[in-house]
C-alpha positions in Angstrom: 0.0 0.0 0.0 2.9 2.6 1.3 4.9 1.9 -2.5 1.6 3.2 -3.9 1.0 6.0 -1.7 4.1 7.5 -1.4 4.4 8.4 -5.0 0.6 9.8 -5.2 1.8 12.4 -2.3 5.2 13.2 -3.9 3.4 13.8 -7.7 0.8 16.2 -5.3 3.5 18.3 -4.3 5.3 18.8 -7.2 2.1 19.4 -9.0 0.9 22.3 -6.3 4.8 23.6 -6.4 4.6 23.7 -10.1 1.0 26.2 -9.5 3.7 28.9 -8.8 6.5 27.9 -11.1 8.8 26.1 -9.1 10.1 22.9 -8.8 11.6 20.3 -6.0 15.0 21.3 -6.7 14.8 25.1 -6.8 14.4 25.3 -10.9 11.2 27.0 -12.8 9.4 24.6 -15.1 11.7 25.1 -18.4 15.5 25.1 -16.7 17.4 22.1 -17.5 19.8 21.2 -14.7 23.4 22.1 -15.3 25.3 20.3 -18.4 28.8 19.4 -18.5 30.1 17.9 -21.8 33.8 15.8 -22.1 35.3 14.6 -25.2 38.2 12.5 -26.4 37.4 10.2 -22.8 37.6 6.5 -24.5 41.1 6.4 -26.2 40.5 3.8 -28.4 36.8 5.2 -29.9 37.3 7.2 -33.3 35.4 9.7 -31.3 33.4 9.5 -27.6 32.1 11.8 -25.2 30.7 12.2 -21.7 27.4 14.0 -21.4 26.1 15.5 -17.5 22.3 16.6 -17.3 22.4 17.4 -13.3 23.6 13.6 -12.0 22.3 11.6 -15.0 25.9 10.5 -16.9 26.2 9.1 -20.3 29.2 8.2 -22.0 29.4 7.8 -25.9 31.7 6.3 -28.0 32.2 6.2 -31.7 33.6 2.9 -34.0 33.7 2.9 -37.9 33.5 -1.0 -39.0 33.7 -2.0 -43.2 30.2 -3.9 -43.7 28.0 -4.6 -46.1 25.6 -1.6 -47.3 21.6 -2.3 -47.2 20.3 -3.2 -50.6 17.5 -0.3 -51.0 20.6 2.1 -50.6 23.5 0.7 -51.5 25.5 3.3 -51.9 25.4 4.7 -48.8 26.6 4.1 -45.2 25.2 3.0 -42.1 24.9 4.8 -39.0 23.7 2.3 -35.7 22.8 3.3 -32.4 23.2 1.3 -29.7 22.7 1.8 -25.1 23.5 -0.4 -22.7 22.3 0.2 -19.4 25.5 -0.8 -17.2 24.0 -2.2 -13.7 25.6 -0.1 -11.7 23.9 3.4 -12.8 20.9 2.4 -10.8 19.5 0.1 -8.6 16.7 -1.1 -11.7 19.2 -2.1 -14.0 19.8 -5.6 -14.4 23.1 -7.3 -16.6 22.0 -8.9 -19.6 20.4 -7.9 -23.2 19.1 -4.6 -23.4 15.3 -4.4 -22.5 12.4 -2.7 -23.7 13.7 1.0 -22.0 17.4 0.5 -23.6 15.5 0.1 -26.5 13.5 3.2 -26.7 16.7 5.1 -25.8 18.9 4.0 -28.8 15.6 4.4 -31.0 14.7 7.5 -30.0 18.3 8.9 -29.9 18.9 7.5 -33.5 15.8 9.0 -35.1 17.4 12.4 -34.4 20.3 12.2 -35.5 19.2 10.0 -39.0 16.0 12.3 -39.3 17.9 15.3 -39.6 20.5 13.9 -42.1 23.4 14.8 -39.6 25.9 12.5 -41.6 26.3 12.5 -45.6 25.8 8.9 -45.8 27.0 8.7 -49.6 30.2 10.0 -48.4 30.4 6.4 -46.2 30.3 4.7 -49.6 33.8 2.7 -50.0 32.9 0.7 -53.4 29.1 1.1 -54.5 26.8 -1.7 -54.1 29.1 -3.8 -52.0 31.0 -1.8 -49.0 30.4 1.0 -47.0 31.7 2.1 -43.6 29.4 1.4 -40.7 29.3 4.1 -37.9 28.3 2.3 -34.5 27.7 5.1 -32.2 27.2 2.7 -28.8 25.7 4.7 -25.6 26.5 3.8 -22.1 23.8 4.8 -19.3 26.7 5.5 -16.2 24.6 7.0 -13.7 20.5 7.1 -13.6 19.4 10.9 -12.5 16.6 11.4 -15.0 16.1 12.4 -18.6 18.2 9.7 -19.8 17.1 10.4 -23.6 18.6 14.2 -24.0 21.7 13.0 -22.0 22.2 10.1 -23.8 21.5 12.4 -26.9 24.0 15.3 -26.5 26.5 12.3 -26.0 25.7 10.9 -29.2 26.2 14.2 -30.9 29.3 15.1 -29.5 31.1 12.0 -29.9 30.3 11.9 -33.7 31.1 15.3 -34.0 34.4 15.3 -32.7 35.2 11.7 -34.8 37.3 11.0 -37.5 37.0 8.0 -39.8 39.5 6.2 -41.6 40.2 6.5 -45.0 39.8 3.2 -47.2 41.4 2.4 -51.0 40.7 -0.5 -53.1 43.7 -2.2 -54.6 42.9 -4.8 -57.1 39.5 -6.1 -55.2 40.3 -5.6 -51.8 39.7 -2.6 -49.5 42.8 -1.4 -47.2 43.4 1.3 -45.0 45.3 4.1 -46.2 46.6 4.6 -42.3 45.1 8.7 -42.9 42.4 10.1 -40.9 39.3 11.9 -42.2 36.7 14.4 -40.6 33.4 12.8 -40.7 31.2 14.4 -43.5 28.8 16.4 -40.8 25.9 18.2 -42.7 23.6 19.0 -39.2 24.0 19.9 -35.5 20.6 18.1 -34.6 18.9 18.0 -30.8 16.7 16.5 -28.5 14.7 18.0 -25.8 12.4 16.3 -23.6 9.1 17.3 -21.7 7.3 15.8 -18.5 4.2 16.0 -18.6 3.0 15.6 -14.8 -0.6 17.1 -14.4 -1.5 19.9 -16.7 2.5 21.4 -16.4 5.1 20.7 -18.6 8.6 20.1 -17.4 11.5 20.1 -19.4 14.6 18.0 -18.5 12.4 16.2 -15.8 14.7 15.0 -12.6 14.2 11.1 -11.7 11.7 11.7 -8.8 9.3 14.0 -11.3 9.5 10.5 -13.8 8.5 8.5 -11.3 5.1 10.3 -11.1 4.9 11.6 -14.7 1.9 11.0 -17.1 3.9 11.1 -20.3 7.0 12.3 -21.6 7.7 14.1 -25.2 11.0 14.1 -26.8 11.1 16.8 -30.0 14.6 17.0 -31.9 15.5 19.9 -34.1 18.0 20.6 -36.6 20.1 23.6 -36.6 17.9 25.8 -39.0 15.2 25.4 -36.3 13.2 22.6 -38.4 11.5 19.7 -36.3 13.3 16.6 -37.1 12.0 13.8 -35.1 9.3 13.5 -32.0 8.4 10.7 -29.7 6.1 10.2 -26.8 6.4 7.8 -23.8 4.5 6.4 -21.2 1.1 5.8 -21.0 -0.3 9.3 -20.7 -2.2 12.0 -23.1 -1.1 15.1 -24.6 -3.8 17.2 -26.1 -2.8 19.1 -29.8 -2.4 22.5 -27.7 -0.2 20.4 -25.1 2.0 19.2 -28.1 1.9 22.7 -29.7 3.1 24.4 -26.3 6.0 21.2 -25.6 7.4 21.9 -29.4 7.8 25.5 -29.3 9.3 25.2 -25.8 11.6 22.7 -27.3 12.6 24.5 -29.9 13.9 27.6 -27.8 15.3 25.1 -25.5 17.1 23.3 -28.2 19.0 26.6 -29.0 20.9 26.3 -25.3 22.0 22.9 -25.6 22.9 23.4 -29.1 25.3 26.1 -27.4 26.7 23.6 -24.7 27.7 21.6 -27.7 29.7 24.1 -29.3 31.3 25.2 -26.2 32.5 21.7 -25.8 33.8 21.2 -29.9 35.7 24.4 -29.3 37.4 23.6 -26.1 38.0 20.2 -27.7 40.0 21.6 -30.6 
């Protein structure tokens, strides 16, 4: 009875805080907790990066594998997102293959960046029609604080930003490695912000405690012109067309500062 109780009064309080703007931890209903970006942090990734949203930490890492390309575009790359959910970032994750939630993460996380066209695929192309680099951008969930999706995100982002990819040759009909480095064809800066929706608020960058009480979540990614890329809701809850309306345009001045964060971190990195 008390595991369903307690969580009834805690949504009540943060829903009669949120009446005057305010949340648990001091912030109004549209500040994301502070963000801290690393990059260059797994030496042997051709790119990686370490995203902070408040205590939720994500680390990214970048690896470019010669593969076969898909046969209703062959002469283009592959981009493949990945998360793992290592055991020790929170008490409900278990070892083993990903679930249903690691799932939705590395979907939701790879619809931005494909949607917006962030990587010039045909520039993947090694020999058309039969091999193409695959990028493997592979996510690992480090500490559990919340908003796991625009953490996990920005982490994405950054490593493949700051990658570089090997060149390839063919000699005769094999590929080789030339040994040289090249900067990965980047045509976008695309990203994701999500929305709580607990009550009739919306709350972006929503700490663990407000998910735990949440009625649905949105998650709206944006290139860097200010077009709407990708969107996904979760959870079981409803959002009403003026609800979606509000959470998109909030997103998209939202997506402006973490776009900034990014930069911040690229320039530092060079």
């Amino acid at each position: 009875m008390s595991e369903r109780i307690v969580p009834l009064v805690r949504k009540k309080q943060i829903i009669e805080l949120s009446d005057s703007g305010k949340r648990t931890d001091g912030r109004s209903l549209t500040d994301y907790r502070k963000i801290t970006i690393q990059t260059g942090v797994i030496e042997k990734a051709d790119g990686s990066s370490i995203a902070m949203i408040g205590d939720t930490r994500v680390a990214a890492g970048v690896k470019f594998e010669i593969g076969d390309p898909f046969p209703d575009i062959p002469n283009e790359g592959v981009m493949q997102v990945g998360a793992e959910f290592v055991p020790f970032a929170s008490p409900d994750f278990e070892p083993g293959k990903p679930d249903e939630v690691a799932v939705e993460l590395a979907r939701v996380v790879d619809r931005g960046l494909r949607e917006s066209k962030m990587i010039d695929t045909s520039k993947l192309c090694i020999v058309p029609g039969k091999k193409v680099w695959i990028v493997h951008v592979d996510v690992y969930i480090l500490d559990h604080c919340g908003n796991l999706i625009d953490t996990a995100a920005l982490a994405a982002l950054t490593a493949l930003l700051t990658s570089t990819m090997p060149e390839a040759c063919l000699e005769g009909d094999e590929v080789k490695l030339t040994g040289k480095r090249l900067p990965m064809p980047i045509c976008d800066l695309p990203v994701n912000v999500t929305l709580a929706k607990i009550g009739d608020k919306m709350f972006v960058d929503p700490s663990f405690e407000e998910e735990e009480v949440l009625d649905c979540r949105i998650s709206v990614a944006f290139k860097e012109n200010g077009m709407l890329c990708a969107m996904q809701k979760g959870e079981s809850g409803y959002l009403t067309v003026e609800e979606v309306l509000r959470a998109v345009e909030i997103a998209k001045d939202k997506s402006q500062e973490l776009r900034k964060k990014v930069t911040e971190a690229i320039n530092v990195a060079k």
